[in-house]
ZAKOLPA-267615 format. One record per residue (C-alpha): residue in three letters; x, y, z. Coordinates in steps of 0.001 Angstrom, whole numbers, plus 524288, in hexadecimal, padded with zeros to 5 digits. Each point is the difference from the previous one (the first is absolute). Layout:
! ZAKOLPA-267615
AlaXYZ/...
***
This chain:
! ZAKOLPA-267615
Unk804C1824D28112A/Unk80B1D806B17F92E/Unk8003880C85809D8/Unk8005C7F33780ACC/Unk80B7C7FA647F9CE/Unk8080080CFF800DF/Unk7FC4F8016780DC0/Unk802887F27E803ED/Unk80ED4802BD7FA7B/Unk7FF1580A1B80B0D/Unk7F95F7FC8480B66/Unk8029E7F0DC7FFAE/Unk80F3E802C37FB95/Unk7FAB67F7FB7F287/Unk80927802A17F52D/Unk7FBAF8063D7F386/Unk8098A8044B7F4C8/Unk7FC68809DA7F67E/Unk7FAD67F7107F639/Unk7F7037F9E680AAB/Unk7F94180E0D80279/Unk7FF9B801577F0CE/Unk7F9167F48E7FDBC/Unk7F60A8045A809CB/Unk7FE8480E3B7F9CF/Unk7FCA57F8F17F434/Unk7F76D7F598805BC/Unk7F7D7809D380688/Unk7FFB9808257F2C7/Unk7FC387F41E7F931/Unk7F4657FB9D808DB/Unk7F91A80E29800A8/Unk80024800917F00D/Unk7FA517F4928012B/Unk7F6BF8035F807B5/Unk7FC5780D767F8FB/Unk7FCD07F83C7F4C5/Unk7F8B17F594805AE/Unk7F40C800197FD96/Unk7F434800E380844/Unk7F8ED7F48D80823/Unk7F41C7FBEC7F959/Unk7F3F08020B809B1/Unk7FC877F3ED807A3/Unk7F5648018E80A59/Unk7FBF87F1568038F/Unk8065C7F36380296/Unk7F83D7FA597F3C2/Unk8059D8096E7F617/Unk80E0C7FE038085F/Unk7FBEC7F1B47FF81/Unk7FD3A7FF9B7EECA/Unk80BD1807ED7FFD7/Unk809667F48280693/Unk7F9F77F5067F7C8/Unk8048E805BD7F318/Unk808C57F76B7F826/Unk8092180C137FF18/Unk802F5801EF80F25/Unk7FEFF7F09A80248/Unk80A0F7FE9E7F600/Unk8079A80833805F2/Unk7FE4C7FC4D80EFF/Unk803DE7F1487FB3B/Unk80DE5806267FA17/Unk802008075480CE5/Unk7FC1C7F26380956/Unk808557FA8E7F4DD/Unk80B8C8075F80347/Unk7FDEB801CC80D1E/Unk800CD7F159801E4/Unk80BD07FE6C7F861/Unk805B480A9F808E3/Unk7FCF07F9E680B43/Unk8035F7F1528001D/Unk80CA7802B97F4A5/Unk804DA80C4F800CA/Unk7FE7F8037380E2D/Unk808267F41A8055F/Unk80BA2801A17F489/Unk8006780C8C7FEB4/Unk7F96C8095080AF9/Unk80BD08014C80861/Unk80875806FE7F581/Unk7F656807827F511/Unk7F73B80ACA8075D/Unk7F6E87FCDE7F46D/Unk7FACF7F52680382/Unk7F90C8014C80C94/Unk7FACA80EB57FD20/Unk7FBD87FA707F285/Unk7F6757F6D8809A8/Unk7FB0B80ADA807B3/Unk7FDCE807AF7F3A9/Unk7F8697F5757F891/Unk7F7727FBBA80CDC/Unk7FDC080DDC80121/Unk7F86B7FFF57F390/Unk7F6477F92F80809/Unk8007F807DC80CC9/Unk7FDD680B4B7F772/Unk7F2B97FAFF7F808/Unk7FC237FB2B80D1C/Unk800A580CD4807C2/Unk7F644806667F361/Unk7F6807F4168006B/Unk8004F8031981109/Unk7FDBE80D4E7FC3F/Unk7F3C27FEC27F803/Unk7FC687F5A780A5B/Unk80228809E580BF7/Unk7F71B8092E7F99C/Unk7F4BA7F76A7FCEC/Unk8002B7FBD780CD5/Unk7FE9D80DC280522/Unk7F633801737F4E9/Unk7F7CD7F4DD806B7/Unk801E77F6537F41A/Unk802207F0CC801B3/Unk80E807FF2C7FF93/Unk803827F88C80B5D/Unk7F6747F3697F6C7/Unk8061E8043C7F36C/Unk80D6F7F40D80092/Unk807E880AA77F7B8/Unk8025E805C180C83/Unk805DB7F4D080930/Unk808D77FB1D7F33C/Unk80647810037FFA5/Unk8001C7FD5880F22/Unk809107F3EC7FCFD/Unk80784803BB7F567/Unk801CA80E71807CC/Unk806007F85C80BE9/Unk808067F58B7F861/Unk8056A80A8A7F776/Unk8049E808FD80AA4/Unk804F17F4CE80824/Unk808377FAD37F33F/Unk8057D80E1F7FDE6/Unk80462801B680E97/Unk806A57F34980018/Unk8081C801EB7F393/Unk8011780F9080227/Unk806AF7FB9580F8A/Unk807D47F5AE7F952/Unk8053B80B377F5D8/Unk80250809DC80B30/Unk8079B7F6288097C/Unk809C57FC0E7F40C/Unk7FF7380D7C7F70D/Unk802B280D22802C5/Unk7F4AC80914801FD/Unk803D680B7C7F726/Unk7FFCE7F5B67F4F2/Unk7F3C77F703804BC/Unk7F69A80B248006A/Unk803E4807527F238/Unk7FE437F2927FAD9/Unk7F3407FC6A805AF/Unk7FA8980BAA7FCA5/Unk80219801E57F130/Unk7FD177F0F97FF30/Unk7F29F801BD8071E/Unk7FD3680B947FACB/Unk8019A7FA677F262/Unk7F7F77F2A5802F9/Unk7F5BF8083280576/Unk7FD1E80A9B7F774/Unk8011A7F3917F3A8/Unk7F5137F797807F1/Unk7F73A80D6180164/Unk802C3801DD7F013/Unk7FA687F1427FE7B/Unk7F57C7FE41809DB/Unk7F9AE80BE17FBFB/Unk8036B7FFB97F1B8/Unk8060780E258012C/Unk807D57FF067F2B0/Unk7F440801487F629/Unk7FEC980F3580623/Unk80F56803257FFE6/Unk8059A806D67F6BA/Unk80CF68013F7F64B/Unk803E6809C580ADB/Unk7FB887F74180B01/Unk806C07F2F97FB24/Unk80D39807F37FA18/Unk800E0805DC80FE1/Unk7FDB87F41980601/Unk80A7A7F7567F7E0/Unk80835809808030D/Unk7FDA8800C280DF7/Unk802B37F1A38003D/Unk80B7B7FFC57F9C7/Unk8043A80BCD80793/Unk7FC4B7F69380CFA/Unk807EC7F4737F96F/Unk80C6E80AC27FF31/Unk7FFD48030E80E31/Unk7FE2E7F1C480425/Unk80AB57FC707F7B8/Unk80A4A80A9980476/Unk7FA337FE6E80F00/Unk803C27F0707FFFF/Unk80A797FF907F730/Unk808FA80798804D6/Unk7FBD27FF8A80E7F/Unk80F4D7FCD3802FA/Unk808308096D7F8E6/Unk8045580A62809A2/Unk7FC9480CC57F7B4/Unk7FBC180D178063D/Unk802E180D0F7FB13/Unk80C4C800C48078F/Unk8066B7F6CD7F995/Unk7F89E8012E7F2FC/Unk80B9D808977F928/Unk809FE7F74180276/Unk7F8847F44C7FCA1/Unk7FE688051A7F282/Unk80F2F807517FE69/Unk804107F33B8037E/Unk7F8F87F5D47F981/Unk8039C7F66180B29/Unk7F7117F5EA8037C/Unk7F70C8054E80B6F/Unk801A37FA5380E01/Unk7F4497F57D80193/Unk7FD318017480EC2/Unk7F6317F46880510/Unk7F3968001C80614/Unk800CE7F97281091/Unk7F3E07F9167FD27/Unk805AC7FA1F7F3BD/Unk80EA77FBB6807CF/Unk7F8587F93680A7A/Unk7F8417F7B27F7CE/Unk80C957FD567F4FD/Unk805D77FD9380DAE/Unk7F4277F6B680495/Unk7FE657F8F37F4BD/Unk80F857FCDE7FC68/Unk806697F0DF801BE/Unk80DAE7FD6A803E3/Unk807207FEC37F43F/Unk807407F15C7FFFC/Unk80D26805EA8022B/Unk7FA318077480B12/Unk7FFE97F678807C1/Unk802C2802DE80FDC/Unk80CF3801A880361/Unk807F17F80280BCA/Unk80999807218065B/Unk809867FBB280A5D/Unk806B3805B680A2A/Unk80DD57F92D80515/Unk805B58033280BB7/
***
């Protein structure tokens, strides 16, 4: 996702300052620490020991905070706010794809007990991951369109990325209860990953306007002048869209003697 946000600067004529591509060198630093020191899947070979691992009150717990906030998303956020913060719809995606992702393993282990010539296609675990696999992946299309059609693409895919990546690898950690076999080393690397992830969000959306590169880094920093904000097209046409005459706007009448 970072490598397509620089090329999308490129190829689609997207612009990305130098702060952009730094947030994405640190995103993708971030997410593969994270991943070294993740630890590995616990072994599940059936849908009943994928089944017992979904009812625990850990992982239940913690699907109910992501409906939670997926809902609040949704019908509050969304409507207010998802024409002017990026967060909000890739937040969506990322959360739903929580479920996509558990959904695709329980699949798995289904896939292979049916090639196995075991009784998946009775077992009901498998149509509910068939359900929750196809409303997941329609949710994340819809908002991940919506994002595209209003954001810029070197800063929707960084972002989706890290925030997926995160929300993943965190619903692995409590489904299979991977923390009781981490480490000091293993929890130290993967804080800092995150927080290395949070970094290169932060510098990747906050200062997606400011018109730095290197060529004009030197005499942004001689001169201490406030940097040139340049705005995105995407971002005029909707201010543009969205905008009410003003009262003393009002149309003008104009006549013409002869």
């Amino acid at each position: 996702a970072p490598c397509s946000a620089v090329l999308s600067s490129y190829l689609l004529g997207e612009r990305l300052n130098l702060l952009g591509k730094l947030g994405c060198m640190l995103s993708l630093v971030g997410s593969t620490v994270m991943v070294i020191h993740a630890p590995e899947d616990e072994e599940v070979t059936t849908l009943d020991e994928m089944s017992s691992k979904l009812k625990e009150p850990g992982f239940l717990a913690y699907a109910a905070i992501l409906l939670a906030v997926c809902f609040l998303l949704i019908f509050y956020l969304a409507p207010r706010y998802g024409q002017s913060n990026i967060l909000i719809y890739l937040t969506i995606c990322s959360v739903i794809g929580a479920f996509s992702v558990s959904s695709v393993k329980g699949l798995g282990i289904a896939i292979k007990g049916f090639f196995a010539g075991r009784p998946v296609l009775q077992h009901p675990l498998t149509w509910i991951l068939v359900i929750t696999l196809v409303a997941s992946i329609t949710t994340q299309i819809n908002y991940l369109n919506k994002s595209l059609d209003i954001f810029n693409t070197s800063l929707v895919f960084p972002i989706y990325y890290v925030l997926f990546t995160t929300i993943v690898i965190t619903t692995s950690i409590i489904l299979f209860k991977e923390w009781v076999t981490m480490t000091v080393v293993d929890i130290i690397g993967t804080v800092c990953g995150f927080l290395t992830i949070i970094l290169g969000v932060f510098l990747l959306h906050a200062f997606k306007d400011v018109d730095v590169s290197l060529g004009n880094l030197p005499e942004v920093l001689q001169s201490g002048q406030q940097v040139p904000v340049t705005r995105d097209d995407k971002n005029i046409l909707i201010e543009v869209d969205n905008s009410s005459i003003a009262p003393e706007d009002k149309p003008k009448v104009f006549m013409i003697y002869t």
